[in-house]
C-alpha positions as CSV (number, residue, x, y, z in Angstrom):
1,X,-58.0,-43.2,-13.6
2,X,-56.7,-40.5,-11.2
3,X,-53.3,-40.3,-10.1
4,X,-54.4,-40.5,-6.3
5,X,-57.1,-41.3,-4.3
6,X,-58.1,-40.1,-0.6
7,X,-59.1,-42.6,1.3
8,X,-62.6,-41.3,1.8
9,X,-62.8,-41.8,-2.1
10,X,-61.5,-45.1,-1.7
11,X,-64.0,-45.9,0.5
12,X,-66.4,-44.9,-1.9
13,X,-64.7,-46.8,-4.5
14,X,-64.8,-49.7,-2.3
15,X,-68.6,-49.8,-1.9
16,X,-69.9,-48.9,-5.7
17,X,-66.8,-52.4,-6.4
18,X,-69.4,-54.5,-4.0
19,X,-72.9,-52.7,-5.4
20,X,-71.7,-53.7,-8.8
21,X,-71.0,-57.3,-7.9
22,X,-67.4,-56.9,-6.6
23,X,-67.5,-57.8,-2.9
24,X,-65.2,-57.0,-0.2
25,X,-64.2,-60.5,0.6
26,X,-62.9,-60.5,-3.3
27,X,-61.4,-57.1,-2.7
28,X,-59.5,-58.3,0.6
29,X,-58.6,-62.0,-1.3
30,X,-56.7,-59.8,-3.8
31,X,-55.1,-57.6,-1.5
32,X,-53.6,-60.4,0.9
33,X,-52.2,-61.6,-2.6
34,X,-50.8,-58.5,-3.5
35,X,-49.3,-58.0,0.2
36,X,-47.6,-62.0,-0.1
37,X,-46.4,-60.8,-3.5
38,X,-44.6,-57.9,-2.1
39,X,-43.4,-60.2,1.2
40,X,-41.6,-62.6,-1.7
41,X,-39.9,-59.6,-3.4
42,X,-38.3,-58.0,-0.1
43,X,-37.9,-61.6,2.2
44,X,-36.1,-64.5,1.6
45,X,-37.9,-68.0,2.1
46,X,-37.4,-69.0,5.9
47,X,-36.8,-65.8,6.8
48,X,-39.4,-64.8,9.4
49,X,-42.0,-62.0,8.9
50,X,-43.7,-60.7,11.6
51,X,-47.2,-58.9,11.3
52,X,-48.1,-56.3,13.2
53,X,-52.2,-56.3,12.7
54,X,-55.4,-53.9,13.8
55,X,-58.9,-55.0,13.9
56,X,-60.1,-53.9,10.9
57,X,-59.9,-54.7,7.0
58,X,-56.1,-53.5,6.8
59,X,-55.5,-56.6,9.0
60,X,-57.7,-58.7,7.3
61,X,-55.4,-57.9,4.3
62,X,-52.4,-59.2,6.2
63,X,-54.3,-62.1,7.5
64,X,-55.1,-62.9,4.4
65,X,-51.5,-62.6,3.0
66,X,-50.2,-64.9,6.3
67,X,-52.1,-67.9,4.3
68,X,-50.2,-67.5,0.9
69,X,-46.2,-67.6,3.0
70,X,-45.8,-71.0,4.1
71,X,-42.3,-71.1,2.9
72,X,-41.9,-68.0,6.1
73,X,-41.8,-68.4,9.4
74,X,-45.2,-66.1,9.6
75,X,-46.1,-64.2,13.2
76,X,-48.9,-62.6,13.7
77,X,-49.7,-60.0,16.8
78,X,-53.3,-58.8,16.7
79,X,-53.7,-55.5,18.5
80,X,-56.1,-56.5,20.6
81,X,-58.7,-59.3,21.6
82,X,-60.0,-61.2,18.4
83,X,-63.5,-61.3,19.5
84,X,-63.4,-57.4,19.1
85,X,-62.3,-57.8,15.5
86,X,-64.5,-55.1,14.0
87,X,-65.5,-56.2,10.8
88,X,-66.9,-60.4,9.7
89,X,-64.5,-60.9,6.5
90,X,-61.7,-59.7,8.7
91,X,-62.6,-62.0,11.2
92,X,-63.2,-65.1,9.0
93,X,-59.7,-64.5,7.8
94,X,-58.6,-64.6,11.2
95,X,-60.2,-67.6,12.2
96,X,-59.1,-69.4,8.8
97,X,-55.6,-68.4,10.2
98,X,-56.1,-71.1,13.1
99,X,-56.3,-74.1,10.2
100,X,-52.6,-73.5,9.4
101,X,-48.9,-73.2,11.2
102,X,-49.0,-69.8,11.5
103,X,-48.5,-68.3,15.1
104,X,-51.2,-66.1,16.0
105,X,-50.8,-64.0,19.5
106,X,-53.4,-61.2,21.1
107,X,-51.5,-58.5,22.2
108,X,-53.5,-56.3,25.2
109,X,-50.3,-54.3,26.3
110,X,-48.3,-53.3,23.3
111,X,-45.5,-53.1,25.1
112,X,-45.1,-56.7,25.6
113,X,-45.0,-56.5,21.3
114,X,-42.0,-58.9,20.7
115,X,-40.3,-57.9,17.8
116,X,-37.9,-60.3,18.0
117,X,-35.7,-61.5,15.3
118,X,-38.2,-60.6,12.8
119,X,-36.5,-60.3,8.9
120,X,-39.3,-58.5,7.9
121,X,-42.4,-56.8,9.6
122,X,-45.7,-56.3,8.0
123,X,-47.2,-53.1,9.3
124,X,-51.0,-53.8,9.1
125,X,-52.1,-51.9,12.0
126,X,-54.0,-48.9,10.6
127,X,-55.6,-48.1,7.1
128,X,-56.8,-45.4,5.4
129,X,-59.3,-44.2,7.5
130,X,-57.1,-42.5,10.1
131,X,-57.1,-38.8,10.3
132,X,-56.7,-37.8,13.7
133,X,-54.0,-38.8,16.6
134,X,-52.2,-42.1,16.3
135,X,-53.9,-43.5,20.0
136,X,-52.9,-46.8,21.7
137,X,-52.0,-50.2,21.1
138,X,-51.1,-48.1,17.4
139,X,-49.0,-45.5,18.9
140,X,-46.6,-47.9,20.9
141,X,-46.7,-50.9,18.6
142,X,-45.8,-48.1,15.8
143,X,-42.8,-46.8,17.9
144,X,-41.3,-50.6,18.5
145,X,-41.8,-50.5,14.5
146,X,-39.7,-47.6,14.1
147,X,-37.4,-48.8,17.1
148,X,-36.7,-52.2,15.2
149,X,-33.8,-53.1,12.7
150,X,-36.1,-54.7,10.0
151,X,-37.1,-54.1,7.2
152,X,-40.6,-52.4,7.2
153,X,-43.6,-53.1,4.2
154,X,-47.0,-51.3,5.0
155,X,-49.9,-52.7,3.6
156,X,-52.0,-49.8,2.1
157,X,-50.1,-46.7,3.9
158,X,-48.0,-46.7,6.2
159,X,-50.0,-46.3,10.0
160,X,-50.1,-42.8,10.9
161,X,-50.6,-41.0,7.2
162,X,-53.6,-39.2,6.7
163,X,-54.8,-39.9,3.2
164,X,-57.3,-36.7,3.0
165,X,-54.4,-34.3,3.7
166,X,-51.2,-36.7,2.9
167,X,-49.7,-35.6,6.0
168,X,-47.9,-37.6,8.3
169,X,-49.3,-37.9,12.2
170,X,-46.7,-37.8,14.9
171,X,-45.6,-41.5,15.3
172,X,-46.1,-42.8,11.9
173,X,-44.4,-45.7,11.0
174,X,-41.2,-45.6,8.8
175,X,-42.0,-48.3,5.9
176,X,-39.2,-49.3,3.4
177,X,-41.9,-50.4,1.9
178,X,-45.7,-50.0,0.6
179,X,-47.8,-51.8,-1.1
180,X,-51.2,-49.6,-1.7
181,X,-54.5,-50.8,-3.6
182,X,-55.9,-49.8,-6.9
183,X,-54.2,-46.2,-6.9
184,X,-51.7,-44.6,-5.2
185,X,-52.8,-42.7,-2.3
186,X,-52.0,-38.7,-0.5
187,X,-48.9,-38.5,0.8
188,X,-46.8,-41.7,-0.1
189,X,-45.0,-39.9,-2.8
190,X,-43.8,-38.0,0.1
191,X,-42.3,-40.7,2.1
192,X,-38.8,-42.8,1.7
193,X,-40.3,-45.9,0.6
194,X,-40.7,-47.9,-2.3
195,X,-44.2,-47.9,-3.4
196,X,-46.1,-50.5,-5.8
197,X,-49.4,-50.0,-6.6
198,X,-51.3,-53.3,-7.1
199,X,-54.4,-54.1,-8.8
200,X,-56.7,-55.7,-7.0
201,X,-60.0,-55.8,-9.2
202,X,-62.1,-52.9,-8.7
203,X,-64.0,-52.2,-12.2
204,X,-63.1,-48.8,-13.5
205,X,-67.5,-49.0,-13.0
206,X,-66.3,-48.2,-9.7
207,X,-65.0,-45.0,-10.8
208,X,-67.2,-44.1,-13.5
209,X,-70.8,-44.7,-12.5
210,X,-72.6,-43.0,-9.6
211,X,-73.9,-45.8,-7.0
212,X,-74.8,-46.9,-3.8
213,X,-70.9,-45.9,-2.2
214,X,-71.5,-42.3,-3.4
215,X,-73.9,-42.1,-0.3
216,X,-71.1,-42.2,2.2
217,X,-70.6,-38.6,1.1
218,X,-73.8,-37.7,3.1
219,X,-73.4,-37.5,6.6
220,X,-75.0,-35.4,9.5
221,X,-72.6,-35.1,12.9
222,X,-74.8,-35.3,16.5
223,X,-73.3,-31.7,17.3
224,X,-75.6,-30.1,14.2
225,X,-77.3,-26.9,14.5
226,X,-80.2,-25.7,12.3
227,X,-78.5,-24.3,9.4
228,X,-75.6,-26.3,9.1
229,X,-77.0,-29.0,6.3
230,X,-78.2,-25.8,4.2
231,X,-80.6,-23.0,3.7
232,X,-82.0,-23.1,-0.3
233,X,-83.8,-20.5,-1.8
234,X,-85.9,-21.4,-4.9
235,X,-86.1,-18.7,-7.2
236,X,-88.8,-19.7,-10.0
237,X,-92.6,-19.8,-10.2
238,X,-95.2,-17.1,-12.0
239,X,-96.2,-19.1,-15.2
240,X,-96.4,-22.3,-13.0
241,X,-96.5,-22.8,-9.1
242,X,-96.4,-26.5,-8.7
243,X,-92.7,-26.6,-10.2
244,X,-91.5,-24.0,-7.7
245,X,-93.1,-26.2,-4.5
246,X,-91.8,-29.3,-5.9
247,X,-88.3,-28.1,-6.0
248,X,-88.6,-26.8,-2.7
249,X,-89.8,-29.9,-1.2
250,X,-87.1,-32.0,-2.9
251,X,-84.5,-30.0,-1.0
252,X,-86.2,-30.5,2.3
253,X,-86.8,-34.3,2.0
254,X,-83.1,-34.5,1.1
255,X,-81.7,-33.0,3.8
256,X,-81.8,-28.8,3.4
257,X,-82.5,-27.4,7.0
258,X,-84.3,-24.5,5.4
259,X,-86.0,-23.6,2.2
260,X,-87.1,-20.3,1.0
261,X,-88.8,-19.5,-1.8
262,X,-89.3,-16.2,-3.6
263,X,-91.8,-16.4,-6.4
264,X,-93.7,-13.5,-7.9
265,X,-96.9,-12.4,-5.2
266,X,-99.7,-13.6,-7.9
267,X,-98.6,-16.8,-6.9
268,X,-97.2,-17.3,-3.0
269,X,-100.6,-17.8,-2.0
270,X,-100.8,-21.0,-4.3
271,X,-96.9,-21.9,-3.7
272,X,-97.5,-21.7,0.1
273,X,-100.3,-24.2,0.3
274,X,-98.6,-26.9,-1.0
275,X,-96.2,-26.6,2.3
276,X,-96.3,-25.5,5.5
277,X,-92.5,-25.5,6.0
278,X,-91.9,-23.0,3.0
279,X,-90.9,-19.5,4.0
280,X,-91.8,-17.4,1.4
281,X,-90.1,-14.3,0.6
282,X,-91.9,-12.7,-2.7
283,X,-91.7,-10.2,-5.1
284,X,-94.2,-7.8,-6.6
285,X,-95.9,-8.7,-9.5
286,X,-97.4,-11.8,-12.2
287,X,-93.7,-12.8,-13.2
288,X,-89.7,-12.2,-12.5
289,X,-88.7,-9.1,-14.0
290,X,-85.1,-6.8,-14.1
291,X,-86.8,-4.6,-11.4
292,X,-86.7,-7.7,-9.1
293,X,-83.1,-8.2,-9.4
294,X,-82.2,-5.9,-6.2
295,X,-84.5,-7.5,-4.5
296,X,-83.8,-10.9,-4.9
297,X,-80.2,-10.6,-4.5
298,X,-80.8,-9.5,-1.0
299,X,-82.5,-13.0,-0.3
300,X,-79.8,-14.8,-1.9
301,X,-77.1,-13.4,0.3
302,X,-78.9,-15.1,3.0
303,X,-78.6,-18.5,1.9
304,X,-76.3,-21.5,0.7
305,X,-77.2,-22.0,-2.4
306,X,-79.8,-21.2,-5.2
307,X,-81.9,-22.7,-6.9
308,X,-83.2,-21.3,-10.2
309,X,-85.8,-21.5,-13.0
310,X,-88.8,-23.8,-11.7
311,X,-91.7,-22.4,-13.0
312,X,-90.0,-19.5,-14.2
313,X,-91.5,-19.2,-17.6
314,X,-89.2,-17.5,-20.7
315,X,-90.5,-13.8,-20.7
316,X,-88.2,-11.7,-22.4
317,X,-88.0,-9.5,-19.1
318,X,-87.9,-12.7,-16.9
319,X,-85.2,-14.1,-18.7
320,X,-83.2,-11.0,-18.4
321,X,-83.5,-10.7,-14.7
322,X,-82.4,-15.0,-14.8
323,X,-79.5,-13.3,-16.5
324,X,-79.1,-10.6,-14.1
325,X,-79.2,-12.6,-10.5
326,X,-76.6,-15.2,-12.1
327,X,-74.1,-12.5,-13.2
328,X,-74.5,-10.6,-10.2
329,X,-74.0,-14.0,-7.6
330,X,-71.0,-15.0,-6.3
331,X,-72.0,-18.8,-4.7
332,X,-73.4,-21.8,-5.8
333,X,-76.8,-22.2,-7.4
334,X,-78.7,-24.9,-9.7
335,X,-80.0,-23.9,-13.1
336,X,-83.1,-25.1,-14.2
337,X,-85.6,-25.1,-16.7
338,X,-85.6,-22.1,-18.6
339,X,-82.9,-20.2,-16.7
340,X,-80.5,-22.6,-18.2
341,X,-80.8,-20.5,-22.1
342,X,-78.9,-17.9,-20.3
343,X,-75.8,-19.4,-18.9
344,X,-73.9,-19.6,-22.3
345,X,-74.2,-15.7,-22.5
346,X,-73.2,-14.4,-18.7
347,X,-69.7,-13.7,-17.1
348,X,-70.3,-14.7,-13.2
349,X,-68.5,-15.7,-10.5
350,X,-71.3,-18.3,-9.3
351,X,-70.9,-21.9,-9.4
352,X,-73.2,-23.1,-11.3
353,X,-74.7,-26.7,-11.5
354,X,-77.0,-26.9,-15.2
355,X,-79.4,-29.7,-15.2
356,X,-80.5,-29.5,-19.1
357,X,-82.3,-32.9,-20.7
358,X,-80.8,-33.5,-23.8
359,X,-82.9,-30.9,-25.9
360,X,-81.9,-28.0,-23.7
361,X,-78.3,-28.8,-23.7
362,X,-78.4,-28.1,-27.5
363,X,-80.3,-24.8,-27.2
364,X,-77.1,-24.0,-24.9
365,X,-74.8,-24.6,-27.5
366,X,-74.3,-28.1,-26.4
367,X,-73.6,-31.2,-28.2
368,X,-76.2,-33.9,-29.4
369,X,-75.2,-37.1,-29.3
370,X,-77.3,-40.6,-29.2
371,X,-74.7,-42.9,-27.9
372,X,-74.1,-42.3,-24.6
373,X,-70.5,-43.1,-24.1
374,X,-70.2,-40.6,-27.0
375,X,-72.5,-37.7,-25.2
376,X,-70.2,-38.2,-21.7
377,X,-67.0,-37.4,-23.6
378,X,-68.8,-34.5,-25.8
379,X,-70.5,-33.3,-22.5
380,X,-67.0,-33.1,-20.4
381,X,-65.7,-31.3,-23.2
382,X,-68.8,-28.8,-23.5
383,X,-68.7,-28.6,-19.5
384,X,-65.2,-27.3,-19.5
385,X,-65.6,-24.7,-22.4
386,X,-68.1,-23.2,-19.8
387,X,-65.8,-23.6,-16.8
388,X,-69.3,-25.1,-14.8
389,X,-70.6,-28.3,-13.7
390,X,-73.4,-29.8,-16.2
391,X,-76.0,-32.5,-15.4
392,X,-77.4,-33.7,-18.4
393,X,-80.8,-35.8,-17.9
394,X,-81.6,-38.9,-20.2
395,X,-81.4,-42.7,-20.0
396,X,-77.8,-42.0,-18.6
397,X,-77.4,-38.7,-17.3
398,X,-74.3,-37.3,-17.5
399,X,-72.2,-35.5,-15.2
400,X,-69.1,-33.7,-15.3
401,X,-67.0,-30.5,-15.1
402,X,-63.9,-29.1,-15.9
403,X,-61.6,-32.3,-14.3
404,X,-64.4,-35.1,-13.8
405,X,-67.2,-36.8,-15.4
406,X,-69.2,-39.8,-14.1
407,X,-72.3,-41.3,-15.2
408,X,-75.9,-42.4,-13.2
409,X,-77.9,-45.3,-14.3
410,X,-81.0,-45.2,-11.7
411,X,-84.2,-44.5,-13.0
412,X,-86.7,-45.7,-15.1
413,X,-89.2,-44.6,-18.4
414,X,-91.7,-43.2,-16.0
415,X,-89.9,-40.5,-15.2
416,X,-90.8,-38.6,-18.3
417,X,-93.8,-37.5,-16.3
418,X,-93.5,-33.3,-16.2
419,X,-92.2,-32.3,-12.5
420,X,-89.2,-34.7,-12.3
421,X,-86.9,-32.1,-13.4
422,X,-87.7,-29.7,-10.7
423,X,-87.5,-32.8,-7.9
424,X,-83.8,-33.3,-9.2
425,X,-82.8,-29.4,-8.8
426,X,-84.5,-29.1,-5.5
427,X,-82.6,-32.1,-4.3
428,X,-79.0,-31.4,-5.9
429,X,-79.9,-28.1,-4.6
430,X,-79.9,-29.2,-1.0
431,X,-76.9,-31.6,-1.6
432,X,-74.7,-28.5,-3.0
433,X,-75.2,-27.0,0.1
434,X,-72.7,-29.7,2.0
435,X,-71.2,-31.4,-1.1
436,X,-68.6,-30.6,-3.7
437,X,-70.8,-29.5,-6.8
438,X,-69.8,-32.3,-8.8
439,X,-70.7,-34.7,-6.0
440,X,-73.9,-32.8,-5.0
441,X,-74.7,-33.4,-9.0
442,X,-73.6,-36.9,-9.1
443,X,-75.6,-37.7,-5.7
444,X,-79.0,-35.7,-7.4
445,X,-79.1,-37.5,-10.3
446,X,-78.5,-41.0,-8.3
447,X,-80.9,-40.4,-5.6
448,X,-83.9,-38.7,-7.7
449,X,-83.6,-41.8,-10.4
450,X,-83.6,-44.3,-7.7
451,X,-86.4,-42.6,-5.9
452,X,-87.9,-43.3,-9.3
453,X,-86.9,-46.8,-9.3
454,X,-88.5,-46.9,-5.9
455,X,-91.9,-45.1,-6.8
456,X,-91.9,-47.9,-10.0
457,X,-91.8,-50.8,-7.9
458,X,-95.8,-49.2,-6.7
459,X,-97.2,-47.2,-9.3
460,X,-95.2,-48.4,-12.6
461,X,-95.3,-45.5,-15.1
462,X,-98.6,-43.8,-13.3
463,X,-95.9,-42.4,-11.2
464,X,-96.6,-38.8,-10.3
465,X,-93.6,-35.9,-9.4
466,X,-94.8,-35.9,-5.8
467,X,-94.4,-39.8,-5.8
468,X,-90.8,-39.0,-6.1
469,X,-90.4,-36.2,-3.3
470,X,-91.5,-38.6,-0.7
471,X,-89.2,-41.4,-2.3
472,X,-86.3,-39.6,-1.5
473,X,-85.5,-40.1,1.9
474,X,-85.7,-43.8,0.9
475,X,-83.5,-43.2,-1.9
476,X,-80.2,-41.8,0.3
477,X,-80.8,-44.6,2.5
478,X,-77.6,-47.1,1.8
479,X,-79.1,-50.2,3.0
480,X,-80.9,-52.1,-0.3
């Protein structure tokens, strides 16, 4: 486990909990127990304990924890209307609310908040989620907080700390207390507050394998230009042509704004008919060779990130120019194929994602192991001797670099059919363009296997590589 969490990866977390049969209404049952728990350590029984709630999950955590303190006198003030609760477990919990004693109020002007004689108040307004400007009801009922003489417990963080930077917004509130889920999060070891961290049943699962929450991490804003998802460039093809196109038609089905591809000219012609939005940029010749190296370079400065070894073939000379491009690149690029016999050898400053099957990742020096929670510790370690990201294809791929390693389970037997390989670079290709490379690596390997799983449901194991490529829009979708 990590010793903190952002709050975008809880999120994450959060999600993968409920794909793996964890729901959120579990989650939330927890966490109301966890917040009464802390309410009995810091309150006396008949003291009365005021919560201050927002419409979302953090006050359905509080709502929640109102049930469990009949031995309190328990307020609650909603900020806000309670038809505009925004989420339906939150709201169930407030409506369950009405079956018992507790005192339940709407507040539309937060500065009719009546604090009171509250012992203690339960700061429930605002979750993890919050990165910008405290804005109203918050910002008021968070200075009447801080204006009061009680004792203060914030459920999750304390409203008004941004968990992705752990800095405090103007206006936070001042908890004595916190009680945060699962992990501790940005930021509270910075505050004067007693902090427990409480379990509340999320699978280390969560954590460890690559699901359905990991496609949070995939977003496009309504501002983008053309450019700012990614431009690719597929270095590969002379031996082969269909490997280089079906690269570069993975990265545009999974998001790249542009792809290039520069393959030798005895095969653009072939490489260009399989797409009309491929902008070629070749080189002279039947295959890659040292004497292409200046050339190629020049493309590559032009784009996000690289993609190489589709197609590429392992000619002495071609391997030597693989060798040459990856040593003289400074970004981040996808190894492929047979590209991937170099890496071992070179001293770059690239970031480099290696997506070997099992058999390669021994020709790299690489362990071989069957079991597979034995090949993700032996993989980690292998991944940090070379100081890159590896993907490791099999029944359980395996991902992981230098600090992290998870594991995907999507896909299926089918997927043995040649062309697979080059779908998965092409599309971690286009995700390393926006993502973190071990993210862009964990997201390839989820979405190309459950573009798989997808293609299955139809064609079984006739599946065909270009079955997958049109799968893969459906497969980043995050609805079942």
């Amino acid at each position: 486990m990590r010793c903190m969490i952002s709050g975008s990866e809880m999120a994450v977390i959060d999600e993968n909990a409920a794909a793996q049969g964890v729901s959120q209404k579990q989650l939330m049952e927890s966490s109301g127990n966890a917040v009464a728990k802390a309410v009995r350590e810091i309150a006396s029984p008949g003291e009365t304990v005021s919560i201050v709630a927002g419409r979302g999950n953090n006050g359905g955590d509080a709502f929640v924890a109102a049930r469990f303190l009949e031995e309190y006198e328990v307020r609650i003030f909603l900020l806000g209307r309670a038809a505009l609760i925004g989420t339906e477990i939150a709201r169930e919990n407030w409506e369950a609310l009405g079956l018992t004693d507790c005192e339940r109020h709407e507040i539309t002007d937060s500065t009719a908040l009546d604090r009171g004689d509250s012992d203690l108040i339960v700061d429930a307004m605002l979750g993890t989620g919050v990165t910008g400007t405290l804005r109203e009801p918050a910002a008021t009922a968070a200075e009447i907080i801080n204006d009061c003489d009680a004792t203060v417990l914030s459920v999750d963080v304390p409203s008004g700390l941004n968990t992705e930077t752990g800095d405090p917004l103007p206006g936070m509130v001042e908890a004595d207390h916190v009680v945060t889920f699962h992990d501790t999060k940005p930021g509270l070891d910075e505050i004067d507050a007693e902090v427990t961290v409480a379990d509340i049943g999320i699978p280390d699962s969560a954590e460890a394998f690559v699901d359905r929450g990991d496609l949070q991490r995939i977003s496009r804003q309504p501002d983008s230009h053309k450019g700012d998802h990614g431009e690719v460039l597929v270095i590969g093809g002379g031996p082969y042509t269909g490997a280089p196109a079906l690269a570069g038609k993975a990265a545009l089905r999974a998001g790249a704004d542009l792809v290039r591809i520069t393959c030798p000219t005895s095969v653009a012609h072939e490489v260009q008919g399989y797409s009309e939005n491929f902008i070629l940029r070749p080189v002279e010749g039947r295959e890659f060779m040292p004497g292409h190296v200046g050339q190629v370079m020049e493309f590559a400065a032009q784009h996000d990130t690289l993609v190489i070894g589709p197609g590429l073939g392992a000619n002495e000379g071609t391997l030597e120019a693989a060798e040459a491009i990856l040593t003289a690149f400074d970004g981040t690029a996808v190894v492929d194929a047979d590209a991937l016999q170099v890496v071992p050898g070179i001293d770059t400053e690239a970031t480099l994602i290696c997506t070997p099957h099992q058999g390669e990742l021994v020709k790299m020096g690489g362990p071989d192991r069957e079991d597979w929670p034995e090949r993700r510790e032996a993989v980690a370690e292998f991944a940090g001797e070379l100081g890159q990201t590896l993907l490791v294809k099999g029944q359980y791929d395996i991902i992981a670099d230098s600090e992290q390693t998870r594991v995907n389970r999507t896909g299926n037997p089918g997927m043995t059919v040649g062309g697979t390989g080059d779908v998965l670079a092409g599309v971690t290709g286009a995700l390393a363009a926006t993502q973190e490379t071990i993210h862009a690596a964990g997201l390839g390997a989820y979405i190309t296997g459950r573009a798989g799983d997808i293609v299955a449901e139809e064609y079984g194991d006739g599946m065909v590589a270009t079955d997958l490529v049109e799968a893969v829009p459906a497969a980043m979708s995050r609805t079942e």
